[in-house]
Residue, then its C-alpha position, 0 to 999 in steps of 0.5 A: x487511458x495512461x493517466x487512469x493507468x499512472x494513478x493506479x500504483x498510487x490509488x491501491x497506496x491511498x487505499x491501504x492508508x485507509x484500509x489499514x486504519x479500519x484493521x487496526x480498528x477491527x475489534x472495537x468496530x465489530x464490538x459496536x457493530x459499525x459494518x466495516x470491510x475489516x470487521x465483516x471479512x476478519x483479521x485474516x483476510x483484512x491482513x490478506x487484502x493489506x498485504x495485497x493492496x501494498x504488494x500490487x502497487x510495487x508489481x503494477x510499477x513492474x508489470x507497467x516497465x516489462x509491458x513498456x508502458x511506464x518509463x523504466x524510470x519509474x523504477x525508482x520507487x523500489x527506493x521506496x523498499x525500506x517503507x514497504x519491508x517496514x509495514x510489511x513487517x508491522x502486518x505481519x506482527x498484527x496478524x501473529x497476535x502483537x495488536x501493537x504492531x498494526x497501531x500505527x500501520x496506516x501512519x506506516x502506510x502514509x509514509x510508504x505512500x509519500x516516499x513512493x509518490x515522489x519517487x514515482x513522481x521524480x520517474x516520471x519527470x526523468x522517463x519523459x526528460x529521456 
């Protein structure tokens, strides 16, 4: 069961890689008729389902240390903040209007993923060296 509970933080990331490149994609999906969970749902709740998706990775971390079932190591992925403020921001933009902001919100998306993996790797390594 742990290793199914380790790879959620990093799951819910991979998916909001991808589900970010189907939201910057919502206009011309729906345009052409591909039935994508964006262009089904709209630019409402696909922003929603982003900022959830990202925001339960950082709170799972935190409910896995408070239930003691992660090391507190692990806490070194809120090094990662910066990558996460960044695409926040980026969504927030997107969903006000600025189309621009989303361009590139699944790159964001990768790099918030990549920095949060290692460090979460580094907790893990580190929880179980202590």
């Amino acid at each position: 069961m742990l290793p199914v509970i380790v790879s959620i933080p990093l799951g819910l990331l991979v998916v909001a890689i991808g589900h970010g490149n189907e939201w910057r994609d919502i206009a011309d999906d729906a345009r052409y008729g591909f039935g994508t969970y964006s262009a089904l749902v709209g630019r409402k709740w696909a922003h929603l389902t982003y900022i959830g998706l990202v925001t339960t990775a950082y709170l799972f971390i935190a409910m896995a240390v408070l239930f003691k079932v992660l090391p507190p190591a692990i806490l070194l992925t809120l090094l990662s903040l910066p990558f996460f403020v960044r695409s926040i921001r980026s969504a927030e933009m997107g969903i006000s209007g600025v189309q621009r902001a989303i361009a590139k919100i699944d790159l964001e998306t990768a790099q918030l993923h990549a920095a949060f993996g290692i460090l979460y790797v580094f907790g893990i390594l580190l929880g179980h060296a202590l």
